[in-house]
N, C-alpha and C positions, 0 to 999 in steps of 0.2 A: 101797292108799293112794290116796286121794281129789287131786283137781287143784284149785286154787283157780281162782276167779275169774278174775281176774289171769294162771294159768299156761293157763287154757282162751282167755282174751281175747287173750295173745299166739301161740297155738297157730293161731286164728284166721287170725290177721294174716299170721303164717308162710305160711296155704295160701293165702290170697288172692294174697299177692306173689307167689309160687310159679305160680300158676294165671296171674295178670295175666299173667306175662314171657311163657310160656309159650305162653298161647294168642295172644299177638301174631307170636310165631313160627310156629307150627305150624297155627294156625289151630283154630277151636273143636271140631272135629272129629278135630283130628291128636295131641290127647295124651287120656287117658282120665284117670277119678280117681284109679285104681289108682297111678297114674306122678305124678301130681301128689302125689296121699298120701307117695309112699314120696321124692320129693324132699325132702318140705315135713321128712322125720322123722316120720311121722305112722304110724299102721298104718291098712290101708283098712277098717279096721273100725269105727275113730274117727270117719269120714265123718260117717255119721250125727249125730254127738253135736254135727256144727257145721254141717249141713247137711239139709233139708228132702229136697230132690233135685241132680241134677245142675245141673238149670236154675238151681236159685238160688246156687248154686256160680257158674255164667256171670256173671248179673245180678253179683254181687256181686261179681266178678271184675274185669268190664267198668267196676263206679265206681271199683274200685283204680287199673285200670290210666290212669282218664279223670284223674287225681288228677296224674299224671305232665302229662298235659297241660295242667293250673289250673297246674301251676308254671312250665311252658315259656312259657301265654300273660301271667302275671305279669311274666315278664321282659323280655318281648318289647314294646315300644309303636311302635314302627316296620313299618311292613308290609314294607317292602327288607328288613328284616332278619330279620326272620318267615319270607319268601321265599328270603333265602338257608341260614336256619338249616334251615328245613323240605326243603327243593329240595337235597339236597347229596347226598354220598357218605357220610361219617358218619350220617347218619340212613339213607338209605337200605339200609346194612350193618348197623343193628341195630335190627331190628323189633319185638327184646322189653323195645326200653327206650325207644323211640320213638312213635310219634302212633299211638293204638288205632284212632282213625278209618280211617285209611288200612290199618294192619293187617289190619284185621276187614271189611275192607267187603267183601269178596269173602263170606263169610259171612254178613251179614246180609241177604240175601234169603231164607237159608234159616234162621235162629236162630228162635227163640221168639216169639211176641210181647212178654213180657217183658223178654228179652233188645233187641229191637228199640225199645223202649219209651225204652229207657236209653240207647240208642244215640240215638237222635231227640231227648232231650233234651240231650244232649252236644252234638249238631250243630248244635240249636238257640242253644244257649248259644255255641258256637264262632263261628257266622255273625253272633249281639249283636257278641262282641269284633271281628271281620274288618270287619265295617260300620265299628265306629269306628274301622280303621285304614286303611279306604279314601278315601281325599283325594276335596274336592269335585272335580268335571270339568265344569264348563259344565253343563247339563242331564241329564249321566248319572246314573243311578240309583244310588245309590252300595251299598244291597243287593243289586243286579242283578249289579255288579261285583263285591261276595263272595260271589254264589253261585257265579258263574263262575270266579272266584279259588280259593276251596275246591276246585270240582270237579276245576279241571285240574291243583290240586297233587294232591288224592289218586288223582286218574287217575295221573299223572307219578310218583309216589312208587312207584306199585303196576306200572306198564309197565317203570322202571327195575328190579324186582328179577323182574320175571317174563321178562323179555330173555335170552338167556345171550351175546352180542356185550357187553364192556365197554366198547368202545368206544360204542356205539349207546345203551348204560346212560348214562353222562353225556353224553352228546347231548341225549337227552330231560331231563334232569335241568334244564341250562345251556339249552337254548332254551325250554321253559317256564316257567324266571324268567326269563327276559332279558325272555319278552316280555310275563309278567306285570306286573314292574317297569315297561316301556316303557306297555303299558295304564294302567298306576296312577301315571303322572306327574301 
């Protein structure tokens, strides 16, 4: 018996979520399809029937998982608040529901260019919204302040889980907003 439309479009959606959480945790490296197929309910042999290759599995992966962050930067119109939402213990404890950006950046020196592609227009689009929520400063540049901004949260994000001192983990966390916040008055 044949799948509809509908039962292959949700089937879909299944391995993408699946894949997104996934590879924010383990890194794109650290789960294979095999493990994503048989979480998603899938058999690895259905791969094919939604998937070109691995890579486009990633790509596809990686707008799910960006998808998670269009909703966080919706909510968010204040940078303190961006700052402490982003910069905390709850996000830093759960990678697979958290900013892809910071997840994946350790990998993306070595991803696809495809994969890189998607990643670079995510960034892109992230650094639009951080610009508008970087307050004028006298003559400072106010893109220059969310590249800076960007980089030391997902520096900060990715030192606080690769640490194994917790104490040292929200150190980095709480002085890199403190003094992002203090920069961005």
């Amino acid at each position: 018996m044949g799948y509809s439309k509908s039962d292959k479009a949700e089937t879909h959606t299944r391995i993408l979520n699946v894949a997104a959480k996934r590879f924010r945790e383990l890194g794109l490296e650290g789960i294979g399809v095999a493990d994503v197929m048989k979480e998603a309910g899938v058999t690895v042999g259905g791969f094919y029937k939604h998937f070109d290759s691995r890579d486009e599995l990633v790509v596809e992966a990686l707008a799910t998982a960006f998808q998670d962050l269009d909703r966080w930067e919706e909510s968010t119109d204040k940078l303190t608040n961006a700052l402490n939402s982003y910069l905390s213990e709850e996000h830093r404890d759960a990678p697979g529901a958290g900013c892809a950006l910071g997840a994946l950046l350790g990998d993306m020196s070595r991803a696809s260019r495809s994969a890189k592609a998607v990643y670079t227009a995510r960034l892109k689009r992230t650094l639009a919204y951080s610009t508008g929520l970087v307050p004028q400063n006298g003559n400072s540049d106010r893109r220059a302040r969310a590249i800076l901004t960007i980089s030391a949260m997902l520096g900060a994000i990715n030192l606080s889980r690769a640490v194994s001192d917790p104490k040292l983990s929200r150190e980095i966390l709480q002085r890199t907003r403190d003094e992002l916040i203090s920069l961005n008055k």
